[in-house]
VEXDREN-2710 file (C-alpha; in Angstrom, 1 decimal):
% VEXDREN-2710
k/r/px/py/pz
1/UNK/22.1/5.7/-7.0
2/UNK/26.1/5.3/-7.6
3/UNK/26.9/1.9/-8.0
4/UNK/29.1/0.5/-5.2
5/UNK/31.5/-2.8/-4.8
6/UNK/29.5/-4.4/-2.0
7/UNK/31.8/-7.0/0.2
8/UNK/30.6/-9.9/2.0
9/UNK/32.5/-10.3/5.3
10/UNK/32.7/-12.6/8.1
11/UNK/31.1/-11.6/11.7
12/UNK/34.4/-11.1/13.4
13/UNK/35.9/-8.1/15.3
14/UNK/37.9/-6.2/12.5
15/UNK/34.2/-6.5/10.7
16/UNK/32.3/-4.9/13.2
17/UNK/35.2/-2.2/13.6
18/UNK/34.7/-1.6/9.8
19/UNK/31.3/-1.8/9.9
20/UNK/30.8/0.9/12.5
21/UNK/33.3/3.3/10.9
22/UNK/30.7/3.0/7.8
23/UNK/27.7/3.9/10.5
24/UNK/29.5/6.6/11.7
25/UNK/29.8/8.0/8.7
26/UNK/26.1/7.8/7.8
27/UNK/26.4/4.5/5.2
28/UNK/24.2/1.5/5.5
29/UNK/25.3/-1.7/6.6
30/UNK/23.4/-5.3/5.8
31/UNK/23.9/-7.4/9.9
32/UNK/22.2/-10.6/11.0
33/UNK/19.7/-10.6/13.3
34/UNK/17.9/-13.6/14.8
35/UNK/14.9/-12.8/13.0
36/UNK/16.1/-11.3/9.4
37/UNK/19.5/-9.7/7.6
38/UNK/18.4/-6.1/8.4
39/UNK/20.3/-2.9/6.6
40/UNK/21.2/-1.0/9.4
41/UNK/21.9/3.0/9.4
42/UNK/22.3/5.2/12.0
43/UNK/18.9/6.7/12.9
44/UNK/19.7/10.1/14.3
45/UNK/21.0/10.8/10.8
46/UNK/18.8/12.1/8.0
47/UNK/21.4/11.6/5.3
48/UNK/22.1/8.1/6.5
49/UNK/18.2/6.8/6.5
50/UNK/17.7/8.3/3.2
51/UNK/20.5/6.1/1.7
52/UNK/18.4/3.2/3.4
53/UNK/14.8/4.3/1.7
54/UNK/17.0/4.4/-1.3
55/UNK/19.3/1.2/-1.5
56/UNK/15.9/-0.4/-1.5
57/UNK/13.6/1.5/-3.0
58/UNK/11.4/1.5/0.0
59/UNK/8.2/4.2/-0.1
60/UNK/8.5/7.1/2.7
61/UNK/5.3/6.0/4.1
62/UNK/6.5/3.4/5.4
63/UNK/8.3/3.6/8.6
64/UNK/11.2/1.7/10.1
65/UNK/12.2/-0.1/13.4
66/UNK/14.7/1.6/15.4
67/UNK/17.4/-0.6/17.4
68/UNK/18.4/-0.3/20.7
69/UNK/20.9/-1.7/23.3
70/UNK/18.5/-1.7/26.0
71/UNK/15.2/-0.7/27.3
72/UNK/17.0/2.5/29.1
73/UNK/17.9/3.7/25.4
74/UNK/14.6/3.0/24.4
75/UNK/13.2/4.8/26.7
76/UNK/15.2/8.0/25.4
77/UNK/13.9/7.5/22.0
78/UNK/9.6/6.6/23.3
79/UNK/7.2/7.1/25.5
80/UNK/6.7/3.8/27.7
81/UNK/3.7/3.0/29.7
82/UNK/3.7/0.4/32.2
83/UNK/2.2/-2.4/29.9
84/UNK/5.1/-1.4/27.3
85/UNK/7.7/-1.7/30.2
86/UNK/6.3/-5.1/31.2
87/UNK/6.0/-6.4/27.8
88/UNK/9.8/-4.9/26.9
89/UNK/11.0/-6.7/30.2
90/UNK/9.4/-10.0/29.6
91/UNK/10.7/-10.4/25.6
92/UNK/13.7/-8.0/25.1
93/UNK/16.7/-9.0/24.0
94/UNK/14.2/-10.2/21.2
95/UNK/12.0/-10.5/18.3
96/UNK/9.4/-8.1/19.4
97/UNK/8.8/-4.6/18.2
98/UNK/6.9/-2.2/20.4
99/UNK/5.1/0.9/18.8
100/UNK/5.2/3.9/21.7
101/UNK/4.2/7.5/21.5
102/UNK/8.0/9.1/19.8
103/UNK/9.0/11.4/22.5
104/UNK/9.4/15.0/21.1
105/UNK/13.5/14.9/22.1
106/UNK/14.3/11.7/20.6
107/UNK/16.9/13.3/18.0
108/UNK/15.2/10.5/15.7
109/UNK/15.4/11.5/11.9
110/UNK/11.9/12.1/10.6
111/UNK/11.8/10.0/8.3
112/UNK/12.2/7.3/10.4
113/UNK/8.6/7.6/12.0
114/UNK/7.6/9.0/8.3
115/UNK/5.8/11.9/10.0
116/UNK/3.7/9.2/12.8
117/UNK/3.4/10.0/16.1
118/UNK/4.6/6.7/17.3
119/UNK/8.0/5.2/17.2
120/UNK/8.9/1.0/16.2
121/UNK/11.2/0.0/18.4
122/UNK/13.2/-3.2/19.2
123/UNK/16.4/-4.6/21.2
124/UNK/17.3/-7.8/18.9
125/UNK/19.2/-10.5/20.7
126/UNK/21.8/-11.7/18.1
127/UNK/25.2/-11.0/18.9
128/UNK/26.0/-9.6/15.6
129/UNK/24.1/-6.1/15.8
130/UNK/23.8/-6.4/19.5
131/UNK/27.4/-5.6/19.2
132/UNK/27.2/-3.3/16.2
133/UNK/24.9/-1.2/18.2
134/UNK/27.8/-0.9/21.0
135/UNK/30.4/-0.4/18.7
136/UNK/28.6/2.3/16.6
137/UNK/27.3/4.0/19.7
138/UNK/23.9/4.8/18.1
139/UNK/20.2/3.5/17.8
140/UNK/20.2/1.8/14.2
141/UNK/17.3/1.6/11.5
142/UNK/17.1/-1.4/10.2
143/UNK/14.7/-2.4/7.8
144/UNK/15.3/-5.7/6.3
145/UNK/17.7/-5.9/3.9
146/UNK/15.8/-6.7/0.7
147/UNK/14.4/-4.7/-2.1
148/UNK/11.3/-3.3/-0.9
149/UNK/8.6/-5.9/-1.3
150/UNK/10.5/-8.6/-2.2
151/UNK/11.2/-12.4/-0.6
152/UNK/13.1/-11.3/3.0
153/UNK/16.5/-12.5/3.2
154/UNK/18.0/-14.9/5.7
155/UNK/21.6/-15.1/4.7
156/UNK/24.3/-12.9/3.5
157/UNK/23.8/-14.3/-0.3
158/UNK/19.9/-13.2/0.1
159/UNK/21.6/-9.7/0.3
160/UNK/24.0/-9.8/-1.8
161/UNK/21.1/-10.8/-4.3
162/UNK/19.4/-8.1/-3.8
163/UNK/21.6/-5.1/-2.7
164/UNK/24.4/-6.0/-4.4
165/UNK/25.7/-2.5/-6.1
166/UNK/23.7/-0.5/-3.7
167/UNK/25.3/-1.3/0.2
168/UNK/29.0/-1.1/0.7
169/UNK/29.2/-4.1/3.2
170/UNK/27.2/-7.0/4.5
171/UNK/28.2/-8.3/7.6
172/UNK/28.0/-12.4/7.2
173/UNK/27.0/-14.3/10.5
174/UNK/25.6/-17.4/9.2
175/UNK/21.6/-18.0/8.5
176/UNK/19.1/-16.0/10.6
177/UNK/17.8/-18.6/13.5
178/UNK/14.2/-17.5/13.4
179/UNK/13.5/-16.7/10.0
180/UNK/10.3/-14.7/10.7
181/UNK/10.4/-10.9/11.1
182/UNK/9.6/-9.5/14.8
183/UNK/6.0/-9.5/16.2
184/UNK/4.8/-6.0/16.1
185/UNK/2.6/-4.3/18.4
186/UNK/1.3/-0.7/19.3
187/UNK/0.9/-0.7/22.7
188/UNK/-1.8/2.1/24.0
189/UNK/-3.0/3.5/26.9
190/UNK/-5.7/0.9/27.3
191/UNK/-5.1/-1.9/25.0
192/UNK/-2.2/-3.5/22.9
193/UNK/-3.1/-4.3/19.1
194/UNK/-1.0/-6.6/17.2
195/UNK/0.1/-5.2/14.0
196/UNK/2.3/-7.8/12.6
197/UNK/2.2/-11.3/13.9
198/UNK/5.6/-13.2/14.1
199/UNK/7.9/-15.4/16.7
200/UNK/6.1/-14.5/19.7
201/UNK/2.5/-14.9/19.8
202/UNK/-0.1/-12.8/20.8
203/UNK/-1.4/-14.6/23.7
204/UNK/2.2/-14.7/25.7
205/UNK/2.3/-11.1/24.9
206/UNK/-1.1/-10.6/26.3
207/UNK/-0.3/-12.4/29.6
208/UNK/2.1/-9.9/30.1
209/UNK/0.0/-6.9/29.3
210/UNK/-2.9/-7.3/31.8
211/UNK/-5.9/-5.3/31.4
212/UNK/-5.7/-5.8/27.2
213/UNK/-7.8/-6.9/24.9
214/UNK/-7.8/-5.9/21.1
215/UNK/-5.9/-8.5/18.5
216/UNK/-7.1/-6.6/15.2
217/UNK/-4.1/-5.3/13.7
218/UNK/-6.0/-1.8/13.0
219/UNK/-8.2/0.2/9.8
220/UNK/-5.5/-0.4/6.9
221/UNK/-3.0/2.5/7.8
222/UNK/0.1/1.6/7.8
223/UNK/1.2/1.9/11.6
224/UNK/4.3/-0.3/11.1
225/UNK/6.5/-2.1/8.9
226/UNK/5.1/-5.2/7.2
227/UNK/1.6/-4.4/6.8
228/UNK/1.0/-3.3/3.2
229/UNK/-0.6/-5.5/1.4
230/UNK/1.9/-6.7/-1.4
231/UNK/5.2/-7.5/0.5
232/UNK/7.8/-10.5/0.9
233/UNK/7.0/-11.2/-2.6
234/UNK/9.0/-13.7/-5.2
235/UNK/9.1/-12.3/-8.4
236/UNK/6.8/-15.7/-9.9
237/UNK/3.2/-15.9/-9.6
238/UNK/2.5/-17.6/-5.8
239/UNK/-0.6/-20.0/-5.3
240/UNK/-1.3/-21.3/-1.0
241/UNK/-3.2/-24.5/0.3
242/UNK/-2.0/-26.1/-3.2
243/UNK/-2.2/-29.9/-2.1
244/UNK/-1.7/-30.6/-6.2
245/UNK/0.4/-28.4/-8.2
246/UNK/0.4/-27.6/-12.0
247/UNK/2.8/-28.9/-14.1
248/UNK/4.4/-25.8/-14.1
249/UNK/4.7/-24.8/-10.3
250/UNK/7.6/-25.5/-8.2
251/UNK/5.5/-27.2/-4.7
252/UNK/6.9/-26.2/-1.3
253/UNK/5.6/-28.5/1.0
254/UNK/4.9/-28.9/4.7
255/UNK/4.8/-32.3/6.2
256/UNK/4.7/-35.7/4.6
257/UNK/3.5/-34.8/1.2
258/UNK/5.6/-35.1/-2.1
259/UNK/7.2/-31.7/-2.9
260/UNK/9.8/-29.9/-4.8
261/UNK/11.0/-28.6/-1.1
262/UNK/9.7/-29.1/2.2
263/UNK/9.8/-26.4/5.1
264/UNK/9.1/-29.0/7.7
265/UNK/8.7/-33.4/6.8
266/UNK/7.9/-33.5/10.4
267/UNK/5.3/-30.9/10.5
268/UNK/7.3/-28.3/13.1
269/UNK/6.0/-25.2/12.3
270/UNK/8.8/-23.6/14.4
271/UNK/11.3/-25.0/11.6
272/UNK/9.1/-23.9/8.9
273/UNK/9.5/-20.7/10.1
274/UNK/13.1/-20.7/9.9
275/UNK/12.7/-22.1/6.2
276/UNK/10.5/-20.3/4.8
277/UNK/12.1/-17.3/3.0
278/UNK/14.8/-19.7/2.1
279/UNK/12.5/-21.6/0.4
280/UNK/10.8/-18.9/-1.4
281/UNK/14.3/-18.0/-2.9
282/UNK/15.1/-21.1/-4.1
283/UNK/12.0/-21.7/-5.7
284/UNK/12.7/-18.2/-7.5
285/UNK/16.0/-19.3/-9.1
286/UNK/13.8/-22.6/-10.4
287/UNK/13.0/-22.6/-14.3
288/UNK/9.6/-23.6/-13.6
289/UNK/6.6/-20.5/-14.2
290/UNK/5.3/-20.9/-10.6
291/UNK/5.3/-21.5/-6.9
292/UNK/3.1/-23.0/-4.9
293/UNK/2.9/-23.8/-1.3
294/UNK/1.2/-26.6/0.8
295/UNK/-1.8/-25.8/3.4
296/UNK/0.2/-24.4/6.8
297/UNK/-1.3/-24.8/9.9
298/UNK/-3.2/-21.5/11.1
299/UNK/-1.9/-22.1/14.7
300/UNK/1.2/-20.5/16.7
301/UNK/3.5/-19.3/14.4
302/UNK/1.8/-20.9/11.8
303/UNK/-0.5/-17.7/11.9
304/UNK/2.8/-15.7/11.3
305/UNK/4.1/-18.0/8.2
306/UNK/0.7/-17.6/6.8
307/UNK/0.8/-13.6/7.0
308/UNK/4.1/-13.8/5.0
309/UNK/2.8/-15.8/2.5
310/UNK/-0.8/-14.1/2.1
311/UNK/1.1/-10.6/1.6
312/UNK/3.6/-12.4/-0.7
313/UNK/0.4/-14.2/-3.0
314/UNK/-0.8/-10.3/-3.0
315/UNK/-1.9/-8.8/-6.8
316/UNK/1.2/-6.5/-7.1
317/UNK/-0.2/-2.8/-6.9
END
């Protein structure tokens, strides 16, 4: 890939205008969302999502969540059934994705489903790519905007890390709110199966999807983004439930215990959450050999949190 001079720019209107022209013409652009930075392309274009596979090195099999304004466009791009409807109606603008048959029309690239019958789908909530999607005028992919398999990225100098030489522009808004990527689920004709767990939890989503019962996130294909096995990763060996470290481990804690860093003194997993990849990249830049983290809570979005980090603990393949 050509090396390019990525720039960092403030959210502001002659951003977005900028940032659109570059969607228009089929570049990829790094925007906040309220969950993650995502690197956003526009997803009717083949050439456009290839340069997103590429900037970071992400395998075809694994397929990417589509952006939408609105659950009118989304229903353009997928097939929804009444429990998708509900569930779109109850939590969108927001961080949940929503795995629907594709429909057959969708002028979708292909490698955006790479070659499933279903489509991801999602209508974020933060201003930032609500209005790129407006401006651009197009459904975006938008992984995040990391090097595939690597430590997500919750500000503009995440990216810049990581794509830096690879994006021309990352649109700066500040530090992601949640901090989590989006709850995924596939929702079928009889049952809705959680794929990925994040901000919103399976039980509100079930109350909305009545008749429903399966939580298993499925046989090991990967139906979504996030589920393979080694992902969110920091480039040092990563030990969980440490409650002592070695001498040689950088501790990120969780509550009152004595620690390096400390996602939450107070014990709120909803600000751990919103720490947690930051965390992870700071305890990258340390000197120290390792990382280790503190028990977490396997409760609300603690469940979530603890996904991240199990995938990121992963043996490498």
């Amino acid at each position: 890939m050509k090396a390019q001079n990525t720039r960092v720019v403030p959210f502001g209107d002659e951003a977005l205008a900028e940032a659109a022209r570059l969607i228009r013409a089929g570049e990829p652009v790094a925007v906040p969302t309220e969950t993650v930075y995502g690197l956003a392309a526009d997803a009717t274009n083949p050439e456009a999502v290839a340069r997103i596979y590429a900037a970071k090195g992400r395998p075809s099999f694994n397929p990417l969540i589509v952006h939408v304004e609105s659950l009118a466009e989304a229903e353009r791009l997928g097939i929804f059934s009444g429990p998708a409807r509900a569930l779109a109606e109850a939590f969108w603008p927001g961080p949940l994705t929503l795995v629907v048959p594709v429909r057959e029309d969708s002028g979708l690239a292909a490698a955006v489903t790479s070659g499933l019958p279903t489509v991801a789908l999602r209508c974020p909530a933060h201003p930032a790519i609500r209005a790129l999607l407006a401006a651009a005028g197009r459904p975006l992919a938008a992984p995040s905007a990391n090097s595939s398999g690597s430590i997500s990225p919750t500000r503009a100098g995440h990216v810049l890390a990581g794509l830096g030489g690879n994006i021309p522009m990352i649109l700066d808004g500040g530090p992601a709110e949640r901090g989590l990527e989006s709850t995924i689920v596939a929702v079928e004709a009889d049952r809705v199966r959680l794929l990925r767990p994040g901000p919103i939890g399976f039980d509100e989503i079930a109350a909305f999807a009545s008749g429903t019962s399966a939580r298993a996130s499925g046989d090991g294909r990967i139906e979504a983004p996030g589920q393979m096995r080694s992902h969110y990763a920091p480039a040092k060996p990563l030990r969980l439930n440490v409650a002592v470290p070695r001498p040689d481990e950088w501790l990120i804690g969780f509550g009152p215990v004595e620690c390096d860093d400390n996602l939450s003194p107070s014990g709120n997993l909803e600000e751990a959450a919103a720490r947690l990849f930051d965390a992870l990249h700071r305890a990258d830049a340390q000197d120290r050999a390792g990382i280790a983290v503190a028990p977490i809570p396997e409760q609300g979005i603690g469940l979530a949190i603890n996904d991240r980090l199990q995938r990121a603990a992963a043996p490498r393949a």
